[in-house]
N, C-alpha and C positions, 0 to 999 in steps of 0.2 A: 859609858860603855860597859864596866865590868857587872851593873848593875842588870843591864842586859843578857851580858854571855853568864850571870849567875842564873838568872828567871829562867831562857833558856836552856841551861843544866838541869834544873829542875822541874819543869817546866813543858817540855817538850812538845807532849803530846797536843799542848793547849796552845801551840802555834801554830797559826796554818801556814806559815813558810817557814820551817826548819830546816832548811838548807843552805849555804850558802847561798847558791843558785837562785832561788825562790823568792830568799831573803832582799837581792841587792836588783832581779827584777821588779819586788815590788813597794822597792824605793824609786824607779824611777817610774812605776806608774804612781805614786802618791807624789811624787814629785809635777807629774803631770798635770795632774789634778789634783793641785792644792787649792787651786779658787773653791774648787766644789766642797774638799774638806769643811773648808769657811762656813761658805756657805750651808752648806744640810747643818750646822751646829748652831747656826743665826750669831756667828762671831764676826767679826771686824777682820775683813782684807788687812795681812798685815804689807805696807807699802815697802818695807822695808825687812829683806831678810837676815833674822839675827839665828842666834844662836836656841834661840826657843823656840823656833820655829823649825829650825833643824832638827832638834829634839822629837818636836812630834813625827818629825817624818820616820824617825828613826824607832819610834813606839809602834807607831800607827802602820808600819811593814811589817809586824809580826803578826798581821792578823787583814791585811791588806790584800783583797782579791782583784 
């Protein structure tokens, strides 16, 4: 996380959800659609959700429309 709220600090402008707000809506649309994630990347359904998988969600919402 602190590697994030650093990027974020500097970083800002090159988020498209910089807000709170923005940010924790769109973890739950990538959370939504995480098969699709998968998928559009031709990666492997993970069947099982770990901690790296959390990770992406947590990348992949600073820039998650």
């Amino acid at each position: 996380m602190v590697l994030l709220i650093d990027d974020l600090k500097e970083n800002r402008n090159e988020w498209e959800n910089n807000t709170l707000e923005t940010y924790l809506e769109a973890i739950v649309r990538c959370t939504e659609d995480l098969d699709g994630y998968y998928i559009n990347r031709k990666l492997t359904i993970p069947q099982n959700i770990d901690w790296k998988v959390f990770a992406n969600i947590l990348v992949s919402a600073k820039m998650y429309e």
